[in-house]
matplotlib code that plots the C-alpha trace (Angstrom):
import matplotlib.pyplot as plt

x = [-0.3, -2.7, -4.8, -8.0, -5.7, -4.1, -7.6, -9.1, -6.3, -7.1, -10.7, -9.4, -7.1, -9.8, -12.3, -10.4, -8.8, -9.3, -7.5, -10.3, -13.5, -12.5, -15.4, -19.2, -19.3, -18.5, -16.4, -14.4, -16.8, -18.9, -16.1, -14.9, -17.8, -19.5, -16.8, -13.8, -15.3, -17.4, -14.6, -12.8, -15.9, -13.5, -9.8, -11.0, -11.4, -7.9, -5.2, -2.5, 0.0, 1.1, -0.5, -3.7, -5.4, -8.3, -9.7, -11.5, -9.7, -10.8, -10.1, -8.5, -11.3, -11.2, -7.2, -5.8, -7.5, -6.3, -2.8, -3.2, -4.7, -2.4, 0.9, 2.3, 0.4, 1.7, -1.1, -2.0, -4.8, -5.8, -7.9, -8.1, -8.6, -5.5, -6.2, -7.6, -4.5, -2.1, -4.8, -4.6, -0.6, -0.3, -2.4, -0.2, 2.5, 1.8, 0.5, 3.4, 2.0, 5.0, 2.9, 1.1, 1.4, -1.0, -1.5, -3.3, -4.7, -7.7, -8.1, -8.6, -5.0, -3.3, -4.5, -2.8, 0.3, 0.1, -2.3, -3.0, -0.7, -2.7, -3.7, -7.2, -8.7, -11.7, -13.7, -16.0, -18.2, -17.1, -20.2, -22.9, -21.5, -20.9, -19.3, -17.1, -16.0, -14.8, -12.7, -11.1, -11.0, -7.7, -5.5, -6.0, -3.9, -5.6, -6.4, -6.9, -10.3, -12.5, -14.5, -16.8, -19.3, -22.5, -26.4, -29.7, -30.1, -27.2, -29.5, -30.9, -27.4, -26.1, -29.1, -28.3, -25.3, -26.7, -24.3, -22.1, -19.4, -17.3, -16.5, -14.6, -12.6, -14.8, -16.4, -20.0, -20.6, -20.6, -22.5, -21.9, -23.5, -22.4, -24.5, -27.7, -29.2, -28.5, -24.9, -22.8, -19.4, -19.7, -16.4, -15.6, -13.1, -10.5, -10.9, -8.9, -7.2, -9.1, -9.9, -7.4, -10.1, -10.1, -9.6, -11.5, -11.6, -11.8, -15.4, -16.5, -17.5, -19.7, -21.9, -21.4, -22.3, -20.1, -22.9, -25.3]
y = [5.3, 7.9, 7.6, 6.3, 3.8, 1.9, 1.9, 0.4, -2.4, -2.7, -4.0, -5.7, -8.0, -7.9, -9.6, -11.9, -12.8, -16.7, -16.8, -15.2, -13.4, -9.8, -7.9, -8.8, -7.2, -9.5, -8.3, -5.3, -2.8, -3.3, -3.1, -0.1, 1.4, 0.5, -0.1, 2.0, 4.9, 5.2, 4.8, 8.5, 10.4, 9.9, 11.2, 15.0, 13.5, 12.5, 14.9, 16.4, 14.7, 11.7, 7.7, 6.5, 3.0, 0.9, -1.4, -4.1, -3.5, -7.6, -6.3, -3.3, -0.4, 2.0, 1.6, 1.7, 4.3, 6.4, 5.2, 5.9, 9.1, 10.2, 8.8, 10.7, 9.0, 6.0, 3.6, 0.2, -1.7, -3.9, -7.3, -9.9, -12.9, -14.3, -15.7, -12.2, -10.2, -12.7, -11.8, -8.1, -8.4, -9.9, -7.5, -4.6, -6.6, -6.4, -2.2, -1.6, 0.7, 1.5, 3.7, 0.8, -2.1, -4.9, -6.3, -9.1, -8.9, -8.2, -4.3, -4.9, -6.8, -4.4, -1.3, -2.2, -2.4, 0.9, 2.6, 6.2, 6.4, 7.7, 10.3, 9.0, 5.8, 4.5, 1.3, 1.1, -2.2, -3.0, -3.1, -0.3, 3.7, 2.8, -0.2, 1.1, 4.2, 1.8, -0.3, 3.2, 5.5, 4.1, 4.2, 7.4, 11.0, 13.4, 15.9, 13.3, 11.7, 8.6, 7.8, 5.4, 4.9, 4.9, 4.2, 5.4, 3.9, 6.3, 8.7, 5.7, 4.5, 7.7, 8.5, 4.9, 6.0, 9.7, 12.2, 9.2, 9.5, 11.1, 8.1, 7.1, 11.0, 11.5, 15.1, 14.9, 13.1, 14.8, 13.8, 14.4, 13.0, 12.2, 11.0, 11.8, 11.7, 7.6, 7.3, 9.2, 9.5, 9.8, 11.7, 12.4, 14.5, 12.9, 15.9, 13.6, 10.8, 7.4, 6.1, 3.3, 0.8, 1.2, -1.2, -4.0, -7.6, -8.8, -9.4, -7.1, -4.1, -6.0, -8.0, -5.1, -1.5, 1.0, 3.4, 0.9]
z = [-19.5, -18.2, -15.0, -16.8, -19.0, -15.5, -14.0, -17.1, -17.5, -13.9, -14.5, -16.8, -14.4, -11.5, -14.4, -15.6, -11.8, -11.0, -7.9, -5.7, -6.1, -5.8, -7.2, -7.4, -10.8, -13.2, -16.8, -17.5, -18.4, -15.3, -13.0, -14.7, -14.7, -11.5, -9.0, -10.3, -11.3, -8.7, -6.3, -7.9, -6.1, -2.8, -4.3, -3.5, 0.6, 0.0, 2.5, 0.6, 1.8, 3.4, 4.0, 3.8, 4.4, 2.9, 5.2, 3.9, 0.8, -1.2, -5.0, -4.2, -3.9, -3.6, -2.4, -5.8, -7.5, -4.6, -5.3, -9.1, -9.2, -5.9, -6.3, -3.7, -1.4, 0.5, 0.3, 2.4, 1.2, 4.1, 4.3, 6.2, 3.8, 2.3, -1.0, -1.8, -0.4, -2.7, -5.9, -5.4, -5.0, -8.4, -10.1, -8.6, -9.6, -13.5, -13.2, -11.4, -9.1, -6.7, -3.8, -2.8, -0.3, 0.6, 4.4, 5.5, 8.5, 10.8, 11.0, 14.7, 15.3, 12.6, 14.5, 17.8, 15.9, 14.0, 16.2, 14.9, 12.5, 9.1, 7.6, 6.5, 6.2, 4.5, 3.6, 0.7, 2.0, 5.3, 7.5, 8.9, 9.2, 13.1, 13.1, 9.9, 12.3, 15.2, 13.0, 10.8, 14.4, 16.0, 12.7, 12.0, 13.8, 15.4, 12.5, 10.0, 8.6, 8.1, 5.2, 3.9, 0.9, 2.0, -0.5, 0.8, 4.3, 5.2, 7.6, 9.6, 10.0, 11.3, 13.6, 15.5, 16.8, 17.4, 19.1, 20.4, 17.9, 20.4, 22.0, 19.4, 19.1, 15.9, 15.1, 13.0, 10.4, 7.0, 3.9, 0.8, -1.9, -5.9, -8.7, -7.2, -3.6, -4.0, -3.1, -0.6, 0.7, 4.7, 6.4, 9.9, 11.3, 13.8, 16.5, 19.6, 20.2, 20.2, 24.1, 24.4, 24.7, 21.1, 19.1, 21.2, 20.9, 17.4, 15.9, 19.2, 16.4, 14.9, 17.6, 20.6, 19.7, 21.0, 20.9, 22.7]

ax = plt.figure().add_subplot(projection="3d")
ax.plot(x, y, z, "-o")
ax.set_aspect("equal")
plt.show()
């Protein structure tokens, strides 16, 4: 099958999926259209070699259409709810996609483990563009990138944080937008190694700003 075709009989299995609620778009068509599709804009962010992570992955985006269209890429799809990781695991199962794994666990307890040890990694819904960069920051090598999808309220979230993204061994953030000014990949280079305080506690991110 080609690209497209997996993707497509992926939709397909995320739709009709009763184990967990992997998507928020509900039948084939939709998914297709509105999740996976939109999820390609990121495979030119992609390094050329080498292993890449989704945090946050639920159904899978945009992890496997990074391992579809990039097969040699090793690629971890990471969440931290169960039911969801043993969904996404039976769908790989029947595509038979063999570049890609799925963890369960907290990004936070997961990056002590394999601390800087990617290439890239990215999250498509995870939380605010600062919050998102504390949780991707310690998995990834010095050299390597962070990404996230991003809508309209990307500026505000980016001027929150200011020029403080060098706490976390992040260059600038870069924008770049697909489909109109409405939707936006955000990337940052990795330009030194994380400050070991990073990762902190687990749920810190979210509740106390780094850049605060």
């Amino acid at each position: 099958m080609t690209s497209q075709e997996i993707l497509h009989r992926y939709a397909e299995l995320l739709a009709s999926c009763t184990r967990a609620r992997l998507v928020g778009t509900r039948g084939t068509e939709e998914i297709y259209a509105l999740q996976v599709q939109d999820c390609e804009s990121s495979v030119e962010f992609l390094p050329s070699s080498g292993r890449v992570i989704d945090v946050g992955s639920g159904g899978g985006l945009p992890g496997v259409v990074w391992a579809v269209y990039r097969p040699d890429l090793e690629v971890t799809l990471l969440d931290s709810v169960n039911k969801k990781c043993e969904a996404v695991s039976e769908i790989l199962a029947e595509l038979e996609i063999p570049n890609v794994r799925v963890i369960c666990s907290r990004s936070e307890d997961f990056a002590r483990l394999n601390r800087e040890k990617f290439d890239l990694a990215g999250a498509r819904a995870l939380a605010s563009a600062g919050v998102t960069a504390e949780l991707l920051s310690p998995l990834v090598k010095i050299g390597g990138k962070i990404l996230t999808f991003k809508g309209e309220k990307v500026h505000d979230e980016l001027e929150t944080v200011g020029e403080k993204w060098k706490l976390l061994g992040l260059g600038k953030p870069e924008i770049n937008f697909y489909g109109g000014e409405s939707k936006c990949v955000v990337t940052w280079e990795k330009v030194k190694a994380c400050p070991k305080n990073f990762p902190r506690r687990t749920g810190l991110a979210g509740t106390k700003f780094f850049w605060e």
